[in-house]
FIVO-643924 format. One record per residue (C-alpha): residue in one letter; x, y, z; residue number from 1. Coordinates in steps of 0.2 Angstrom, whole numbers, padded with zeros to 4 digits. Layout:
{res=a px=X py=Y pz=Z n=NUM}
...
***
This chain:
{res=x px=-0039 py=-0067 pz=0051 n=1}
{res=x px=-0019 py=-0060 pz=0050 n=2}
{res=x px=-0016 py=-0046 pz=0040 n=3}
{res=x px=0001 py=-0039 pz=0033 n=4}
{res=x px=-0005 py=-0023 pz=0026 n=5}
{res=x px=0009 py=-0012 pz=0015 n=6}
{res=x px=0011 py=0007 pz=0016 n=7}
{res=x px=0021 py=0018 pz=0008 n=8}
{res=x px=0022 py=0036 pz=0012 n=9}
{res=x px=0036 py=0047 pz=0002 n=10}
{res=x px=0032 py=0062 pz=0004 n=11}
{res=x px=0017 py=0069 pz=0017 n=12}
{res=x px=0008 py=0057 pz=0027 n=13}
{res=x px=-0010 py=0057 pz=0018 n=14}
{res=x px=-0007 py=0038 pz=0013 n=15}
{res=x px=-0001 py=0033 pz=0031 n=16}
{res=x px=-0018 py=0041 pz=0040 n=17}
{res=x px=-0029 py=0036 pz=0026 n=18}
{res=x px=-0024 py=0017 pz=0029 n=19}
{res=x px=-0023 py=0019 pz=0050 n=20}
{res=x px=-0044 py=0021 pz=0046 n=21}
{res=x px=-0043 py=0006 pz=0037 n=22}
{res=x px=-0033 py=-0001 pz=0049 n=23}
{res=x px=-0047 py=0004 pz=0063 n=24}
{res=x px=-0061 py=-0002 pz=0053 n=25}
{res=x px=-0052 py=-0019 pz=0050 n=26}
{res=x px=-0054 py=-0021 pz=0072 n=27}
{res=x px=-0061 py=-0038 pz=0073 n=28}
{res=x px=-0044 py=-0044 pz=0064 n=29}
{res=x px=-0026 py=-0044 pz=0067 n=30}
{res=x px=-0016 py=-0032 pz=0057 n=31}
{res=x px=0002 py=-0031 pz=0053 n=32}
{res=x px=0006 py=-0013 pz=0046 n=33}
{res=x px=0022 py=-0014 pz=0036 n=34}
{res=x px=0027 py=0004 pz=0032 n=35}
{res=x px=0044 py=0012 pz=0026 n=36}
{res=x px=0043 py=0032 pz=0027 n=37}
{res=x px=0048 py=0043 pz=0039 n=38}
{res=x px=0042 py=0041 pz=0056 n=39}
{res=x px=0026 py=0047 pz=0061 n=40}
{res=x px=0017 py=0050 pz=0076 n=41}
{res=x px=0000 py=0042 pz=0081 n=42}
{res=x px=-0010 py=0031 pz=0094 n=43}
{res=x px=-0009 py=0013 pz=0084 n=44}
{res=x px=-0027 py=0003 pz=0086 n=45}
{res=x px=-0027 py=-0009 pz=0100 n=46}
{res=x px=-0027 py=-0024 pz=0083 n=47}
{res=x px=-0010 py=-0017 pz=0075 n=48}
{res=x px=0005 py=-0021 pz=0076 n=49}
{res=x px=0020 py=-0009 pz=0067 n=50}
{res=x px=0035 py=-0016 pz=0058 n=51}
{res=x px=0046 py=-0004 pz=0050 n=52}
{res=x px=0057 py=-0006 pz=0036 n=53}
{res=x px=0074 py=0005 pz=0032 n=54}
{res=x px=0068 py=0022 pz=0028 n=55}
{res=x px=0066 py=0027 pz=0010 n=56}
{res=x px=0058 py=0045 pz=0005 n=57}
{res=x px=0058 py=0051 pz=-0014 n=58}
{res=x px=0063 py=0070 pz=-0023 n=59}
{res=x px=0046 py=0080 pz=-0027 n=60}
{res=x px=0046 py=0073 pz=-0045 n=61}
{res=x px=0045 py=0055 pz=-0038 n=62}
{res=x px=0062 py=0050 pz=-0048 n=63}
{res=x px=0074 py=0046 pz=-0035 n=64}
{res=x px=0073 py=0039 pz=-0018 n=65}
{res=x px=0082 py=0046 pz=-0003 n=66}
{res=x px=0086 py=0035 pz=0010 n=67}
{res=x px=0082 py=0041 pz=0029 n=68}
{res=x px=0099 py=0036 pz=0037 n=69}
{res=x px=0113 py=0048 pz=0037 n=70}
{res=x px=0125 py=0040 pz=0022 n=71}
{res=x px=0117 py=0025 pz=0020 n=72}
{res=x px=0116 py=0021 pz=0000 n=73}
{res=x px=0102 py=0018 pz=-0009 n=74}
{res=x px=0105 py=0002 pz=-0016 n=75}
{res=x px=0110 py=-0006 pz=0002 n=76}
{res=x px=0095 py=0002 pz=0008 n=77}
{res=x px=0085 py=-0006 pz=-0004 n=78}
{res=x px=0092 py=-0023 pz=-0003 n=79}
{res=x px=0090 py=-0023 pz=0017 n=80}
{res=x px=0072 py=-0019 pz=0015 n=81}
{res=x px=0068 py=-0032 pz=0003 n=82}
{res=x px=0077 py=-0044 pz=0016 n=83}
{res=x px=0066 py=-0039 pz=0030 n=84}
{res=x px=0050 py=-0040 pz=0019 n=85}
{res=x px=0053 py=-0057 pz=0016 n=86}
{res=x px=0056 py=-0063 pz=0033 n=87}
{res=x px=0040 py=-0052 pz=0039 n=88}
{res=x px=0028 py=-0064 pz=0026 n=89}
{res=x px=0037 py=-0078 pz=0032 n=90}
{res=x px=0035 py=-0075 pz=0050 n=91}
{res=x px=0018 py=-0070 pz=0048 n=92}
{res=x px=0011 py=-0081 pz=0034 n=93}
{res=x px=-0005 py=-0068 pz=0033 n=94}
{res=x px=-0021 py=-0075 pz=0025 n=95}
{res=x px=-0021 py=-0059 pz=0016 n=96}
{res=x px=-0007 py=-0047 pz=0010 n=97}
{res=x px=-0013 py=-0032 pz=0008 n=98}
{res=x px=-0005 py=-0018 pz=-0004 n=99}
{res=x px=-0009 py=0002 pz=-0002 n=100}
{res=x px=-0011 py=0010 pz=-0017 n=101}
{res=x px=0003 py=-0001 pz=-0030 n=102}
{res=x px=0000 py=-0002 pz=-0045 n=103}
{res=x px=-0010 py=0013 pz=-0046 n=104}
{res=x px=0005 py=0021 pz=-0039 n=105}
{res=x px=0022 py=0018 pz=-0031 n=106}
{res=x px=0029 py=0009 pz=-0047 n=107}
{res=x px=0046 py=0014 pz=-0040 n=108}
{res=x px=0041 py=0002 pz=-0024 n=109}
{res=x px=0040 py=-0014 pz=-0037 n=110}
{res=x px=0058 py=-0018 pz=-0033 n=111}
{res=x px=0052 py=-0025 pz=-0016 n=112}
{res=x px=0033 py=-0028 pz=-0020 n=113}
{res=x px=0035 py=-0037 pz=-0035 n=114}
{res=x px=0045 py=-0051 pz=-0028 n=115}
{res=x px=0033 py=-0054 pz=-0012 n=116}
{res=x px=0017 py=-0056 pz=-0024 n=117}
{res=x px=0026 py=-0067 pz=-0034 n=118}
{res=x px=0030 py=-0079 pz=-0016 n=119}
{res=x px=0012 py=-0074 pz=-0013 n=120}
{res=x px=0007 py=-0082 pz=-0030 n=121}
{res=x px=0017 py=-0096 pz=-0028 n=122}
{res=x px=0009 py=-0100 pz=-0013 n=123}
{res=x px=0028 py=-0100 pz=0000 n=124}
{res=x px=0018 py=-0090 pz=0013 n=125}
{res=x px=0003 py=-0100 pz=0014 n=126}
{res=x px=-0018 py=-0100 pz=0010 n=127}
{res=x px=-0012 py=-0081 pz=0007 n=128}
{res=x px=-0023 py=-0070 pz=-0006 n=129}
{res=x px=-0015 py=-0053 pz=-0012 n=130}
{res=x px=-0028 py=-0036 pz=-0011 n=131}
{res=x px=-0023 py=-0020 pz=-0019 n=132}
{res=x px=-0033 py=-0005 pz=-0006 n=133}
{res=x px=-0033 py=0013 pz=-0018 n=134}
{res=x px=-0043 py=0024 pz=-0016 n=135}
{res=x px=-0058 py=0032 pz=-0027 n=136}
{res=x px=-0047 py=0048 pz=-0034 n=137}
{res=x px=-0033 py=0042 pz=-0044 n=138}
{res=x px=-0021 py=0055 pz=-0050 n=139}
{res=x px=-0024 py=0057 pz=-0071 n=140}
{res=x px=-0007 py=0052 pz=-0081 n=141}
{res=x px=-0005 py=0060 pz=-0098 n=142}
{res=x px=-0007 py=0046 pz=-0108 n=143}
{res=x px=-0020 py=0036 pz=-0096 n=144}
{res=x px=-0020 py=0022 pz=-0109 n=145}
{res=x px=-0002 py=0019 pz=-0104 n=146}
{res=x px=-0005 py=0020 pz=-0088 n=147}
{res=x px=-0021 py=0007 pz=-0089 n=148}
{res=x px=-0012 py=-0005 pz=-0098 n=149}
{res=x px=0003 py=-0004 pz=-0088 n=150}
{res=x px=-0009 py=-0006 pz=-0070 n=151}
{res=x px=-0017 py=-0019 pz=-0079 n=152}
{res=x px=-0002 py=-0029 pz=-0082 n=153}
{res=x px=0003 py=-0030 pz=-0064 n=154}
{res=x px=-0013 py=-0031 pz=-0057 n=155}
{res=x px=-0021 py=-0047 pz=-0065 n=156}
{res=x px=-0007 py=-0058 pz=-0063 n=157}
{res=x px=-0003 py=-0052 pz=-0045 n=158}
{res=x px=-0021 py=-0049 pz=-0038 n=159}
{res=x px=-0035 py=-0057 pz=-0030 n=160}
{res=x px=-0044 py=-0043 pz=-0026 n=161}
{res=x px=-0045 py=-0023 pz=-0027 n=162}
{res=x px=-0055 py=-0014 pz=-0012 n=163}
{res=x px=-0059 py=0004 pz=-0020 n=164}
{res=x px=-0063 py=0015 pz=-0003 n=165}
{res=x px=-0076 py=0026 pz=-0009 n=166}
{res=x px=-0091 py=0035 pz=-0006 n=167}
{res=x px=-0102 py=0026 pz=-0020 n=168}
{res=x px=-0115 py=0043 pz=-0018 n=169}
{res=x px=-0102 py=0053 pz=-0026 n=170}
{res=x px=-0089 py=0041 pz=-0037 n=171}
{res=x px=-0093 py=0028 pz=-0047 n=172}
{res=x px=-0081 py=0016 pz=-0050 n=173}
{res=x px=-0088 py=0016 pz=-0069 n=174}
{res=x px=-0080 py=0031 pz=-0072 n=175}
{res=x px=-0063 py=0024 pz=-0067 n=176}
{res=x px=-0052 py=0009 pz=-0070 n=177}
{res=x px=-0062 py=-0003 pz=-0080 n=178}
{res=x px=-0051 py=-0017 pz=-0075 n=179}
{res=x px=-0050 py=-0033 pz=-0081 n=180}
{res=x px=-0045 py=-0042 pz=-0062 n=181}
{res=x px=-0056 py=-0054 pz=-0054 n=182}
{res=x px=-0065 py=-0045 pz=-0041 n=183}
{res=x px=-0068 py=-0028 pz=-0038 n=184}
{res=x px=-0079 py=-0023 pz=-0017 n=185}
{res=x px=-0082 py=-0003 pz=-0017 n=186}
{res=x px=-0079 py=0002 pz=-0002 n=187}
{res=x px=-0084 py=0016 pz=0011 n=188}
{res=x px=-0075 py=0033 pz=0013 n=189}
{res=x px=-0061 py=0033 pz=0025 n=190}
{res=x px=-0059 py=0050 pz=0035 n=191}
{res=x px=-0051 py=0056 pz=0048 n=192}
{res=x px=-0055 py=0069 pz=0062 n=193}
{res=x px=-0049 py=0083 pz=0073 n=194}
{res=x px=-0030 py=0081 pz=0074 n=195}
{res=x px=-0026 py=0068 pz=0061 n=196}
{res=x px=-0037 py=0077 pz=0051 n=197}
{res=x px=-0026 py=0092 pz=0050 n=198}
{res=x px=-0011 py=0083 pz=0051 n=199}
{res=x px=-0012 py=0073 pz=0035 n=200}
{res=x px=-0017 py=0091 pz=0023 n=201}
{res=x px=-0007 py=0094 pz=0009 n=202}
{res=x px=-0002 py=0076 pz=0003 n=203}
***
């Protein structure tokens, strides 16, 4: 099975190790990682490949992107990346697109998401199906109902499936989300050792 499987990190590299694990469990599959942060060193798994889009980062209060190169603007930035996205899921035509974290997060990232799930649902890459991967501790909103209805209204239309990476001795998935998508699969914890371990603290 060919994978394109979409990270996003924007401000430490948490998100980045947590999906390289997924990545590793996912061995007996190919996987095309798609990511658009800053660069970040690690040993890729024998079954990824890496595709890099234009580099985007974002202020600490997750209002305004940053673009990596040195005067680039923003909106070429985002137009460029948007471009290569499309031509990646046409090359590939993955069975499954695979999203971290969006839309339980990175709503700013919709501009370029939005548009492939909608080719996805249409069918223009293939027998594709879309999967949101989140994991089990989501970061509470103020007004949660907003924010429910709001990953709701992306999620069933865009969705055929939400993987919930968790220990399911120590989080319920009850106690979360109580969405209204087709499927929900509980996963099992992702964790990292020894150097990647330390190098993902603080995100």
């Amino acid at each position: 099975m060919r994978i394109v499987f979409y990270c996003q990190h924007v401000l430490g590299v948490g998100h980045m190790f947590r999906s390289l694990e997924i990545v590793k469990a996912l061995k007996d599959h190919e996987v095309i990682l798609v990511t658009g942060g800053a660069e970040v060193d690690f040993d890729p798994p024998a079954n990824m490949t890496r595709v890099q889009l234009p580099g985007l980062m974002m202020d600490a209060k997750f209002t305004r992107f940053i673009p990596l190169e040195e005067g680039a603007e923003v909106d070429e930035v985002l137009g460029r990346r948007l471009r290569l996205f499309k031509e990646i899921m046409a090359e590939q035509q993955p069975d499954i697109f695979m999203v971290e974290l969006f839309p339980f997060g990175r709503k700013k990232f919709r501009f370029e998401l939005l548009p492939i799930l909608k080719k996805v649902r249409k069918g223009e890459y293939g027998k594709c199906r879309s999967v949101c991967s989140v994991r089990d501790i989501l970061v509470e909103k103020n007004d949660m109902k907003r924010q429910v209805e709001r990953v709701h209204g992306y999620l069933n239309p865009n969705f055929d499936h939400v993987l919930v990476h968790s220990d399911p001795n120590d989080v319920s998935r009850s106690g979360r989300h109580r969405s209204r998508s087709p499927l929900h699969r509980l996963c099992g914890p992702q964790a990292r050792s020894g150097r990647d371990r330390t190098a993902g603290r603080g995100t």
